[in-house]
Kinemage of the C-alpha trace (Angstrom):
@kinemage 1
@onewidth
@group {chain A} dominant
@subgroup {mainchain}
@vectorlist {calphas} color= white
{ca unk a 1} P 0.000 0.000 0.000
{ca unk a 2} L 2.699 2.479 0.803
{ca unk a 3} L 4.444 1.925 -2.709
{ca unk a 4} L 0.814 2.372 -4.168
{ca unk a 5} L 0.647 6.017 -2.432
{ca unk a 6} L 4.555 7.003 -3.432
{ca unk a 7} L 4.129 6.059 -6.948
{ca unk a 8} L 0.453 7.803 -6.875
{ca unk a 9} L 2.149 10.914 -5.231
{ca unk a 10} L 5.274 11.171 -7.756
{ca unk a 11} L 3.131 10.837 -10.511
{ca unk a 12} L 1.022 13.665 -9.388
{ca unk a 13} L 4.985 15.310 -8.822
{ca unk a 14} L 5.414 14.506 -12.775
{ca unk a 15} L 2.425 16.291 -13.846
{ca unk a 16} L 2.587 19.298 -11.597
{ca unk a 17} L 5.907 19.948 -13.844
{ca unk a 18} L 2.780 21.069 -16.782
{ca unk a 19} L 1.604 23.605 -14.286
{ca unk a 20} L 4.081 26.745 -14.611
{ca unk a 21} L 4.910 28.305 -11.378
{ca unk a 22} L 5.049 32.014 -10.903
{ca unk a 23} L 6.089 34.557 -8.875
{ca unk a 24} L 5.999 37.756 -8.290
{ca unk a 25} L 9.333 38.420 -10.382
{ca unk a 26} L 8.154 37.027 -13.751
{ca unk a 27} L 4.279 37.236 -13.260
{ca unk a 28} L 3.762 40.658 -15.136
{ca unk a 29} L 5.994 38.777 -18.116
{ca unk a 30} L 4.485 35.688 -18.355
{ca unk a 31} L 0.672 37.042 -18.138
{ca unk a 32} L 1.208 39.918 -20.850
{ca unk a 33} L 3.122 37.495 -22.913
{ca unk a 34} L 2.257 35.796 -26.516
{ca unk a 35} L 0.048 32.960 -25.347
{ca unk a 36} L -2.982 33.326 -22.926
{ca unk a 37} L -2.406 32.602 -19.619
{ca unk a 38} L -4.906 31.096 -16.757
{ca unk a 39} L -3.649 31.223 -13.448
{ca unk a 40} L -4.611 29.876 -10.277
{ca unk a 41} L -3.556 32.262 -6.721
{ca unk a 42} L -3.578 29.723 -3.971
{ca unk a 43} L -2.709 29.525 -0.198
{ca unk a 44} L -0.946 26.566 0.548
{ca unk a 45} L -3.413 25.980 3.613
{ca unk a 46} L -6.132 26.579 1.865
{ca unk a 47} L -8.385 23.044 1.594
{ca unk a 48} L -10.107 24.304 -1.380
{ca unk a 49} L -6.984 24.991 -3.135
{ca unk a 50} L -6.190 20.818 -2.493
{ca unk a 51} L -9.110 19.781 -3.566
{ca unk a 52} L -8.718 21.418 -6.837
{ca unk a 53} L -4.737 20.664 -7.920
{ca unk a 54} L -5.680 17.074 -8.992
{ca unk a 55} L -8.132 18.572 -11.698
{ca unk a 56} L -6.120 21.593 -12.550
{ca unk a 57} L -2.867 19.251 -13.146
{ca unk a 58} L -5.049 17.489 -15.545
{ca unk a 59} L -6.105 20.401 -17.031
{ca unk a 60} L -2.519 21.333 -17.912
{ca unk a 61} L -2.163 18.047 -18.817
{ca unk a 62} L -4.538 17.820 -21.422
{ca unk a 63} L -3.280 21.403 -22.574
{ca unk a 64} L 0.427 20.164 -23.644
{ca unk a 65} L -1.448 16.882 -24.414
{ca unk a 66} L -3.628 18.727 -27.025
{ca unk a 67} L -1.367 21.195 -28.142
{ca unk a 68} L -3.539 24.433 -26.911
{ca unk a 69} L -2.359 27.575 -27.126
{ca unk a 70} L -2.663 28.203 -23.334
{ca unk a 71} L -0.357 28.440 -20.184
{ca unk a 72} L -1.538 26.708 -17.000
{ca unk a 73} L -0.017 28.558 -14.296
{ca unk a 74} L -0.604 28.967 -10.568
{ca unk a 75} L 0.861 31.821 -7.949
{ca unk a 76} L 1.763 30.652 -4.136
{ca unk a 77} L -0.252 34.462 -3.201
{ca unk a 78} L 0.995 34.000 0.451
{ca unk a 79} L 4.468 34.428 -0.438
{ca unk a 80} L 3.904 36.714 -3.888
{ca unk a 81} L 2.091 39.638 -2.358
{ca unk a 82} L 2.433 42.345 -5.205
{ca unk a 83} L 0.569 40.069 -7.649
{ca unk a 84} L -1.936 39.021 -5.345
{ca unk a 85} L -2.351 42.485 -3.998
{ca unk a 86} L -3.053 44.048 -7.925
{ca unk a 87} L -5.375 41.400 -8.716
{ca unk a 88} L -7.387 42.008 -5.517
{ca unk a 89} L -6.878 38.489 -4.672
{ca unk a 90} L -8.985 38.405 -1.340
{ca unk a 91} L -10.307 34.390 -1.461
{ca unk a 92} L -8.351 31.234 -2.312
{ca unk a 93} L -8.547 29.170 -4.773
{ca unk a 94} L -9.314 32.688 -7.312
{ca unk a 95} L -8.812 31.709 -11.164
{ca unk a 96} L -8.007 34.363 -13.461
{ca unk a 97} L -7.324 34.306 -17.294
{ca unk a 98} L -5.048 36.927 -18.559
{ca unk a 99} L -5.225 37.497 -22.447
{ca unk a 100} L -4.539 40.472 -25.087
{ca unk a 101} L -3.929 43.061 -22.389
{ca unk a 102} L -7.888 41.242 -20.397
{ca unk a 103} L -8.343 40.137 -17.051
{ca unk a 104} L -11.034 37.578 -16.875
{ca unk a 105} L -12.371 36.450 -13.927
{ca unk a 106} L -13.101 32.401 -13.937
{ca unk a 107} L -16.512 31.713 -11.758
{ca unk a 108} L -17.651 28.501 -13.666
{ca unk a 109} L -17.002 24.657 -12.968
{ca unk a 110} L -13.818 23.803 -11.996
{ca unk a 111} L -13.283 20.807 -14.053
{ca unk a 112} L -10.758 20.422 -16.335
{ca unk a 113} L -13.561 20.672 -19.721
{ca unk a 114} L -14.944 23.602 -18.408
{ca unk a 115} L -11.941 25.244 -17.856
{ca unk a 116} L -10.957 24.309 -21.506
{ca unk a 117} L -14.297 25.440 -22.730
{ca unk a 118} L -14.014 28.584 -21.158
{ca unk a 119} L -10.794 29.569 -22.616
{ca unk a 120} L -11.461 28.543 -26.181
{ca unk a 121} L -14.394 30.425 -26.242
{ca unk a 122} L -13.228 33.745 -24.583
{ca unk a 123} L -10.184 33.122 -27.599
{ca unk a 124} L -12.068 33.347 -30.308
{ca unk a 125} L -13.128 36.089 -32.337
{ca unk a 126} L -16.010 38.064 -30.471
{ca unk a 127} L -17.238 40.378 -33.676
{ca unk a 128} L -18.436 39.343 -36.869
{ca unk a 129} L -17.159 40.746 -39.478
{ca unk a 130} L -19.546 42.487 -42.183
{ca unk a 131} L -17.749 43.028 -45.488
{ca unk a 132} L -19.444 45.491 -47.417
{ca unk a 133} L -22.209 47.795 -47.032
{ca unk a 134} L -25.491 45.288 -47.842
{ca unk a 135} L -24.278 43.001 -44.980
{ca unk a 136} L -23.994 45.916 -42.518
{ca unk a 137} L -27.855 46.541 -44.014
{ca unk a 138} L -28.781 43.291 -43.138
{ca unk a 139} L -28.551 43.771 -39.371
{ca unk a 140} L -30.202 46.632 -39.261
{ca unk a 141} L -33.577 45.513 -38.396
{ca unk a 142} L -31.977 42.696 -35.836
{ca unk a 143} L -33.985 42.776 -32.675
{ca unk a 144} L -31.583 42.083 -30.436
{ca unk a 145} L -28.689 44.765 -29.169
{ca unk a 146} L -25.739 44.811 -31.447
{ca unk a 147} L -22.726 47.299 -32.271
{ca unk a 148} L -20.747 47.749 -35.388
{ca unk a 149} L -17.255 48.589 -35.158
{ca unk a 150} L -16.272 51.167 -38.328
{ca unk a 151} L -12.601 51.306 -38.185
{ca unk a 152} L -10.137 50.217 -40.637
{ca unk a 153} L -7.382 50.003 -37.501
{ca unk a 154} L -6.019 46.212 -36.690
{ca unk a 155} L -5.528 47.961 -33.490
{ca unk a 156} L -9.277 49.201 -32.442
{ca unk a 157} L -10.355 45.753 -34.062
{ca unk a 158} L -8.281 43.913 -31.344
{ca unk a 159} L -9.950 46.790 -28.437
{ca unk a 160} L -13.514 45.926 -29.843
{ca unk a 161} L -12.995 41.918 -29.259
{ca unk a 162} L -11.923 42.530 -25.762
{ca unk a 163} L -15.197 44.075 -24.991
{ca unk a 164} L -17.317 41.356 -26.944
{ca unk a 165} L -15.263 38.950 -24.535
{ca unk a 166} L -16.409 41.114 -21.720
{ca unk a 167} L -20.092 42.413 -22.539
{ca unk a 168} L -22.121 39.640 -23.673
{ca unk a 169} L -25.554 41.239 -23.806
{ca unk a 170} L -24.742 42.364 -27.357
{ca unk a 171} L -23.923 41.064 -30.922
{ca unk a 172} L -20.581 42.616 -31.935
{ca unk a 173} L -20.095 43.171 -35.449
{ca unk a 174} L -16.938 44.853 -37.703
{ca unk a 175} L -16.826 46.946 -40.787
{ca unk a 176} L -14.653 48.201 -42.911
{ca unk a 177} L -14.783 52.627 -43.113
{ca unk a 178} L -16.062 52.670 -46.596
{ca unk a 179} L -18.871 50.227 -45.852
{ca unk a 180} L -19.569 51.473 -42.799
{ca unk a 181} L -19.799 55.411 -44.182
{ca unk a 182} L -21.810 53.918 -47.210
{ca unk a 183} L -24.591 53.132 -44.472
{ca unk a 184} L -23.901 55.708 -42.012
{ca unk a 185} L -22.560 58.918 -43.682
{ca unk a 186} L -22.514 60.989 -40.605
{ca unk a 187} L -19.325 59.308 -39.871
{ca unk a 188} L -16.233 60.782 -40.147
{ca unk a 189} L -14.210 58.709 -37.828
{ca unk a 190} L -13.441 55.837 -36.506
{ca unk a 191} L -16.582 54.742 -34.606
{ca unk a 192} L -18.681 52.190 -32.797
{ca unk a 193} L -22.656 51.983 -33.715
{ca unk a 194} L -25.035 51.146 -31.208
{ca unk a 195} L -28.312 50.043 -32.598
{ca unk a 196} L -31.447 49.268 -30.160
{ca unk a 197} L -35.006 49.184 -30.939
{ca unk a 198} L -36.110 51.346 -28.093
{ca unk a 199} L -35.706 55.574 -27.739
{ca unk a 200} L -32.713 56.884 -29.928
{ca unk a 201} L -32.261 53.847 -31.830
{ca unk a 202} L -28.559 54.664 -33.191
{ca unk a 203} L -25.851 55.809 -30.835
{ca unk a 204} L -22.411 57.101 -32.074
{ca unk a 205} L -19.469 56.599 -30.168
{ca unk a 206} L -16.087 57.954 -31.382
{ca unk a 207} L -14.492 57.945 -27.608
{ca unk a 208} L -11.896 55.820 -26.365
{ca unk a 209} L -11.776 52.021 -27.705
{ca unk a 210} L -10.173 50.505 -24.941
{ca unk a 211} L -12.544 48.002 -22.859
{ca unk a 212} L -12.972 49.809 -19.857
{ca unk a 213} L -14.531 53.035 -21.667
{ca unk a 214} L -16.372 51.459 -24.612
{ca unk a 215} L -17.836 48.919 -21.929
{ca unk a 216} L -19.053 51.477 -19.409
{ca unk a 217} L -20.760 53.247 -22.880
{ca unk a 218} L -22.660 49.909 -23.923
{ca unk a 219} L -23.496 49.437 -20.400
{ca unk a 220} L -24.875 52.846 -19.716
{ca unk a 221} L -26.644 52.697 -23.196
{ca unk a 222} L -28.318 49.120 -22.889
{ca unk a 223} L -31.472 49.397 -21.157
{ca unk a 224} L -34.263 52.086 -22.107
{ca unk a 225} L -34.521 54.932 -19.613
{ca unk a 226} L -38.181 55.007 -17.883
{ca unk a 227} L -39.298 58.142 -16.222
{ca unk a 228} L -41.490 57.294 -13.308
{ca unk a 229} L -45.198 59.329 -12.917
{ca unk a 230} L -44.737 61.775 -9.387
């Protein structure tokens, strides 16, 4: 029986080596790096954080296994401080997936498909693109919520998928500028269309792309405004 448990415990020793260990000296690297990264900020106490390393070694397991683009990491957060301090780490175990400049919070399952699941579909692209003007016609009349991105800039393509990743209340679509000014000539700059089917139907934003500002616009601009009777 005691052989059983050693060879059971340096097998579980062999696959940790899949899980990449940070710290607080490469953390910022490895997360901002070319490959997305999901990382798990333990306490070694923590009986939660136990339970779990059997299913998050497979994970990383099946991630070299498979050949996903993903790194499997975990963070001892009781002796890294700074990275558990600016990721407001206040629980243990806390999953977070770090990818194109994003930091997701992971709430779901924690089995190793979910976790899989998860990542390939926060990975892939959020917007549709619409290619010339008669296909940015054709959502017009959708009934659900939906912005168009009109912007011929790789960059504020990359800022708009970040927030489909983010906000998924709404359909995210991309268009080139001339399509997009062949439908909406009031444009004149880079811009992100809001269409709804309540109040002012088309919003145009030409503010900042990056997440945090076009996020707090489709949030503030998602639900129609009802004045109460005094």
């Amino acid at each position: 029986m005691k052989w059983i448990i050693l060879l059971a415990s340096l097998a579980c020793l062999v696959l940790a080596d899949e899980v990449l260990v940070l710290k607080d000296d490469n953390f910022e690297k490895t997360v901002n790096g070319d490959k997305p990264v999901l990382v798990k900020f333990f306490a070694p106490w923590c009986g939660h954080c136990k339970s779990l390393a059997p299913d998050y070694i497979k994970l990383a397991e099946t991630v070299k296994k498979d050949n996903l683009p993903f790194v499997i990491a975990e963070v001892d957060a009781t002796e890294n401080p700074q990275a558990a301090s600016k990721y407001g780490i206040k629980g243990y175990p806390t999953i977070k997936f770090f990818m194109n400049g994003l930091v997701l919070d992971y709430n779901k399952e924690r089995k190793p498909e979910a976790m899989i699941e998860f990542m390939k579909k926060k990975t892939e692209p959020s917007s549709k693109e619409l290619k010339e003007a008669k296909d940015v016609k054709e959502v017009l009349d959708d009934k659900d919520k939906r912005c168009i991105l009109v912007s011929d800039k790789a960059e504020d393509l990359v800022k708009f998928m970040n927030t489909g990743r983010i906000v998924e209340e709404f359909k995210f679509y991309h268009t080139s500028e001339k399509a997009g000014k062949e439908v909406f000539p009031e444009i004149d700059k880079p811009s992100v269309v809001l269409l709804r089917n309540f109040g002012e139907k088309k919003l145009i934003y030409t503010g900042s792309f990056e997440h945090t500002d076009l996020q707090a616009f489709l949030k503030k601009n998602q639900f129609d405004i009802v004045t109460p009777f005094g």
